[in-house]
N, C-alpha and C positions, 0 to 999 in steps of 0.2 A: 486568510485563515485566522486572521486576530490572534497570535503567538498561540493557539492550543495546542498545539502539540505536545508540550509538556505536560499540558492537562489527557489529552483524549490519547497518549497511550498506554498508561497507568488502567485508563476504560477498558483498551482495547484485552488487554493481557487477563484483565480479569472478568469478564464477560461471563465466562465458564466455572466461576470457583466454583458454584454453587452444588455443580455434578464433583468437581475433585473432593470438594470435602465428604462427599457420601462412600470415597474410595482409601483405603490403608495405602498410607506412605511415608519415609523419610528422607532424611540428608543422602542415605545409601541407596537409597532406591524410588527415587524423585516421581512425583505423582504428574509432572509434565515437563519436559527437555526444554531447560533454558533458550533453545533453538527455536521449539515448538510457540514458544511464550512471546518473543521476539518477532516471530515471523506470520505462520499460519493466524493464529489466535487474531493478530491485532488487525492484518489483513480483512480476517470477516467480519469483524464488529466494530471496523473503523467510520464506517457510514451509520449505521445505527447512533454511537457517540455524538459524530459531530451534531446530528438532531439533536439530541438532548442539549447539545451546550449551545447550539443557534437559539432552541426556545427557553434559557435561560440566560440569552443574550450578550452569551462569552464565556461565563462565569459559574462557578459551580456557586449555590446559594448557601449562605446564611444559615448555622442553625441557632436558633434563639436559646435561651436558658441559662447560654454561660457570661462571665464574666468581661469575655474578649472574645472577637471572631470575624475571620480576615481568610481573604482568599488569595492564594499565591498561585501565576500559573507555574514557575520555577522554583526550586528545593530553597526554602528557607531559613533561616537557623533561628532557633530561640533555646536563652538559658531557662532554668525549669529548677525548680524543690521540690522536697518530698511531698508526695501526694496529691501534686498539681497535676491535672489530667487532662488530657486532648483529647477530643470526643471526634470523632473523623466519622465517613460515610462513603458508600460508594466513590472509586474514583481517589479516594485519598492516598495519599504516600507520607512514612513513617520511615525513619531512619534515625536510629540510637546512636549518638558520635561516643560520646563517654556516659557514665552512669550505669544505672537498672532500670528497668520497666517491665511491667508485665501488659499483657491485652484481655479485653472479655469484652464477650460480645452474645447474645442470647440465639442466634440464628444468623447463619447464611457461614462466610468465612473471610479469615486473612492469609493471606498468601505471603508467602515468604519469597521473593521473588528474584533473592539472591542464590538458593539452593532448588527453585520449584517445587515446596511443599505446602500443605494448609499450616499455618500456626496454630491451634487448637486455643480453644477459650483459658485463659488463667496461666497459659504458657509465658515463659521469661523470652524479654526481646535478645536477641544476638548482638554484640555489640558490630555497626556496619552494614550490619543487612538491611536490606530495602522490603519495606512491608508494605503490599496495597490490600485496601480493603474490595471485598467486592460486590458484585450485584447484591443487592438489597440486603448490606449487612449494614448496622451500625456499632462503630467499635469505641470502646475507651480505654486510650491508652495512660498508664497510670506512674509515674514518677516513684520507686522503693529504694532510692537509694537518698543522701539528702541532698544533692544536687544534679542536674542530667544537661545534656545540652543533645538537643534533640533536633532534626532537620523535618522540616513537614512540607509538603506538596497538595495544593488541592483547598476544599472551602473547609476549615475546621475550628471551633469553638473551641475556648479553654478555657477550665474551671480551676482557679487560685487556691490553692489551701490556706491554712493560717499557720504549716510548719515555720520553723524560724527558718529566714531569708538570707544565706550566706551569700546569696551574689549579689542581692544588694549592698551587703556591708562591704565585699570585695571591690565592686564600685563604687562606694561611695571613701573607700580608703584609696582607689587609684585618681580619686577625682583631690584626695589632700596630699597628693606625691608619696603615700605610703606603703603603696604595691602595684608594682609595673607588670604582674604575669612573665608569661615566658613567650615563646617564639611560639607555641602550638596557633597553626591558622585556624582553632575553631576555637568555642565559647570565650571571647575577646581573651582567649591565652590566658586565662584564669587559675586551670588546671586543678578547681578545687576539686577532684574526684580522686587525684595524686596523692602520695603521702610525700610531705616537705622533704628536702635534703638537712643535712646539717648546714650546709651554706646556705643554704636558702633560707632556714631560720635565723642565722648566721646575720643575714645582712635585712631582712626582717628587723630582727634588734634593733642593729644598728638605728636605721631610720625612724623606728620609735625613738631611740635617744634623738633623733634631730641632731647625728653628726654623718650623713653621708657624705655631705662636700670634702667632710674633713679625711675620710676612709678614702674614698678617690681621689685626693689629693695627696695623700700618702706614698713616700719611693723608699722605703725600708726595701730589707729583703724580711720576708717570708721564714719563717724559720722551719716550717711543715716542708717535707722531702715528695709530697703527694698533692703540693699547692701548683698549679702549674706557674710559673713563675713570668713576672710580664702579663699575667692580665689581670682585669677589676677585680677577681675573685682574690688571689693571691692578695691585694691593697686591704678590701674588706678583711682576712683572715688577721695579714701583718700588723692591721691597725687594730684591730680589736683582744690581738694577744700584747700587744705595746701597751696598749691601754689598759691591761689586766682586766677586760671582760671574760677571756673565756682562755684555759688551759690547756685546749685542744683535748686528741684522743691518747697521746702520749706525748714523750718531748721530741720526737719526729713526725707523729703523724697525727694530721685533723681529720683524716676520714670525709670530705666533702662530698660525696656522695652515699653516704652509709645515711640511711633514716633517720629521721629527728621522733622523740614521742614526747607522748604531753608533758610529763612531770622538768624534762628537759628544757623546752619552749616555755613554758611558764615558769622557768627560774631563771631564763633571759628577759622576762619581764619583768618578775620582783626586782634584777639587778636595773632596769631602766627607772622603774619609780622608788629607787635606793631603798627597797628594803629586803637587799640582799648582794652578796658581790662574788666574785669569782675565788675567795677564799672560803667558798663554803663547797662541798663537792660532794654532799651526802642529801642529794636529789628528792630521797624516798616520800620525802615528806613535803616535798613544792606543792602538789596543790591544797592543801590542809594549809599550810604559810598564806597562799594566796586568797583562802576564805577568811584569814586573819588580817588578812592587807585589806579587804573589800577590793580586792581584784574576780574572785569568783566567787558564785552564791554558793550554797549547798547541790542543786540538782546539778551546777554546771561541773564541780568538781567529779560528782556521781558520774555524770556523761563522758568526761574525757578519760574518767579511771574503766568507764565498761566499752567507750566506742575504739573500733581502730582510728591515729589520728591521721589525718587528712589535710590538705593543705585549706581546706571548710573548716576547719576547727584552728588552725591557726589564724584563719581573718579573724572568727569567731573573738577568740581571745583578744587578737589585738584591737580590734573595733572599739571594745566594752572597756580595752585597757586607758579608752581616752578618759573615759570620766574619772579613772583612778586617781587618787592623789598621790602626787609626791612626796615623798617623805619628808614631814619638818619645813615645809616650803608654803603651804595653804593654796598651792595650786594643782589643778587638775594634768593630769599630760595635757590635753588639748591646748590649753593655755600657755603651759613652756614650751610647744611646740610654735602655736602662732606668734608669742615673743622673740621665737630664734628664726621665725621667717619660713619657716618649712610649710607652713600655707598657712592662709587667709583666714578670719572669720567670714568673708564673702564667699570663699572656697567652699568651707565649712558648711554654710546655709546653704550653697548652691550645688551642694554633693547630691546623690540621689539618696530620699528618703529611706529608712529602715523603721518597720515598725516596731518600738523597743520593749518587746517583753524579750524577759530571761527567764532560764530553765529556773 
């Protein structure tokens, strides 16, 4: 059978969109029984399928135009920016893990094939549902949010925008040991679609300073009553309130899982390239400070004062924080970092590129 099956039942299910989408339905009143989709459906149109994919010799084909295009017979993952779009076809399978997207398609339909409805042109995808395309539609699914991590099944092209690229800079700072992601099993645990915790910025910081060995090496106690006491988190807070980085949220609690937002994160950054420190506690004005560091341009302060912030805007910043200067030093972070050993210039070159424009 040459592994199709993952390919020819996605075929089989949607065989028929063609007739549901000429019929009114929803999530409440499904235009065919996930039983129906599953069973009868794939049953009739599972010999018709496998012809198609015999006379295309396994494989669902190539559509030319775009950028990138790759046939998977089983669910894929790829991370995705704004506006990057997957042009899928017959046969294809869609699935949103995190992010936005929407679909459009000129004729035929996509099928929702986690609830058994058509998804209508210009419709937002669900986040988890599984979408196939069907008989003779072709669909483009479109990236609206600024980063997605998206699962596809099937032969589908992908057209690159020129949004700014927060998973490359996410990679390419996990590749100088300057962000490890989290435990999540999709988009390599990235989680930029999240908004940061305050620990999480928290030890962010830190590693911009280029002193984590020193923060886990750390056996103070914790002076925070909401630290759990005994793990790396608690070391990261104890050490960085020792150090006079950060005051906490009062003098018993840090609040480590309450949101981090921009003006906050980027006054842990002015305190990394010394031009600012934990005696200063009157926020309002860190990004305005930070277009006066050359830590952010004009649009980028504009962006992080109008966007919600994201754990995408926290690489963002700190990515851009490398070429900062140090205060009074003549070096850039990049440079006190690879002097204190927290990685490589070979690191460095060998990170994954980012193309560098800023807002």
């Amino acid at each position: 059978m040459r592994k199709k099956f993952l390919i020819l039942f996605p075929l089989c299910v949607l065989a028929a969109a063609v007739v549901w989408a000429s019929a009114a339905g929803d999530a409440a009143d499904p235009l065919a029984s996930l039983s129906y989709l599953n069973g009868t459906f794939a049953n009739k149109v599972d010999a018709a399928v496998s012809a198609r994919l015999d006379s295309a010799g396994g494989t669902l084909p190539e559509t030319g135009g775009g950028s990138a295009a790759g046939t998977a017979a089983s669910w894929t993952e790829s991370r995705l920016k704004q506006d990057d779009m997957l042009q899928a076809s017959t046969g294809d399978g869609v699935l949103l893990l995190a992010g936005s997207g929407q679909v459009s398609y000129s004729s035929g339909a996509v099928v929702d094939a986690t609830d058994g409805t058509v998804l209508p042109s210009g419709g937002e995808l669900a986040l988890r549902h599984r979408y196939l395309v069907a008989e003779d539609t072709a669909a483009n699914f479109v990236v609206t949010s600024k980063t997605a991590v998206v699962d596809w099944q099937g032969g589908c092209t992908f057209f690159e925008s020129t949004s700014t690229d927060y998973n490359a800079m996410a990679a390419a700072l996990k590749a100088m040991h300057l962000f490890q992601g989290s435990f999540t099993g999709y988009g390599q645990g990235f989680d930029l679609e999240a908004a940061p915790t305050r620990l999480q910025a928290l030890i962010m910081f830190i590693r911009v300073l280029g002193e984590e060995n020193e923060a886990l090496a750390w056996n103070g106690n914790c002076p925070f009553r909401d630290v759990q006491s005994g793990t790396n988190g608690a070391k990261y807070v104890g050490y960085a309130f020792e150090k006079g980085y950060t005051n906490g949220y009062s003098a018993t609690e840090f609040r480590p899982s309450s949101p981090v937002n921009a003006r906050q994160y980027t006054e842990f950054v002015l305190r990394a390239l010394g031009y600012s420190s934990a005696a200063n506690t009157d926020l309002s004005d860190a990004l305005t400070r930070a277009q006066g560091a050359g830590l952010l341009t004009e649009g980028e302060a504009a962006m992080l004062r109008r966007d919600p912030f994201l754990r995408a805007e926290l690489v963002y910043i700190s990515y851009y924080a490398l070429e900062g200067q140090v205060s009074g030093t003549g070096q850039t972070l990049a440079q006190r970092l690879m002097d204190k050993g927290v990685f490589t210039q070979f690191e460095r070159d060998a990170a994954p590129p980012v193309l560098n424009w800023r807002l």
